[in-house]
N, C-alpha and C positions, 0 to 999 in steps of 0.2 A: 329663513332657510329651512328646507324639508329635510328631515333626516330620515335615514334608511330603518329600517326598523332589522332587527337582525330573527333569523330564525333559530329552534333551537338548537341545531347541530353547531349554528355559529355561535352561538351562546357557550358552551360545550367548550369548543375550540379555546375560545375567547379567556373561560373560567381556567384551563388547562396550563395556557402560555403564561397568565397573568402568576398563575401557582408555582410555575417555572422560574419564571423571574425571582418570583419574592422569594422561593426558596435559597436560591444561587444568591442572593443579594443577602439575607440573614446570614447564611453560610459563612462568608466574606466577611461580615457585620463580627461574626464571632471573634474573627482570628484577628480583625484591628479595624475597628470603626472607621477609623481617619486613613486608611487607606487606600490608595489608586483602585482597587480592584475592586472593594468597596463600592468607591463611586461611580467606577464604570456600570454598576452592574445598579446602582440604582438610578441612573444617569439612560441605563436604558426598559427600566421599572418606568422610572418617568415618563418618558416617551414613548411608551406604549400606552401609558393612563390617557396622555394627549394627544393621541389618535385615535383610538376609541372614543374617548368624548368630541371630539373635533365629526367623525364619523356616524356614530349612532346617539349621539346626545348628553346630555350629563345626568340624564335617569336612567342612563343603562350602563353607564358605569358606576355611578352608585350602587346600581342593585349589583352589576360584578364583582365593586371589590369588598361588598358587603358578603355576596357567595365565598368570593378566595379567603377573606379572613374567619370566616366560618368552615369550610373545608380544613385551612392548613393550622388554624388556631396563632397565628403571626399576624404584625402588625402591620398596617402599611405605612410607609417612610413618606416622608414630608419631600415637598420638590424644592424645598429653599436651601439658603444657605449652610452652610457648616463651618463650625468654629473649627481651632487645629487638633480638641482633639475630638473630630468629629461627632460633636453634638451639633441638633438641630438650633437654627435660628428664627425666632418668628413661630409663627404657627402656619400650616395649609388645609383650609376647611375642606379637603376632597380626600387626605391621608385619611381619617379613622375618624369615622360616623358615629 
């Protein structure tokens, strides 16, 4: 499969949303780990990591969310499961490089 290679405005774009995300998702993280709003919001954290990689490959979002956790100093959340009180399950080799 040929992937798109992104330029850098889309690069830009791309580092911005992602920073979006994980900020709103930490946010949420604070006030109750194990929470719906929480999840939603890493539920759509996730689904952006997996479309970008599905789209430009799994080297350019490596080097993205290696940019967004160097820009926002945050970690990035694992796509698995959650115990009740929302700790991770498992490990996911693409959260934090």
């Amino acid at each position: 499969m040929t992937r798109r290679s992104p330029n850098a405005t889309t690069i830009a774009h791309l580092v911005e949303q992602s920073a979006s995300l994980l900020k709103t998702y930490h946010g949420e993280c604070d006030k109750n780990a194990a929470s719906r709003e929480t999840e939603f919001w890493r539920g759509n954290l996730s689904g952006f990591r997996y479309a970008v990689r599905e789209i430009y490959g799994r080297d350019v979002i490596h080097e993205l969310l290696k940019d967004v956790r160097k820009n926002t100093g945050l970690d990035i959340p694992p796509m698995g499961e959650l115990d009740s009180k929302g700790k991770f399950l498992g490990t996911d080799s693409d959260a934090d490089f």
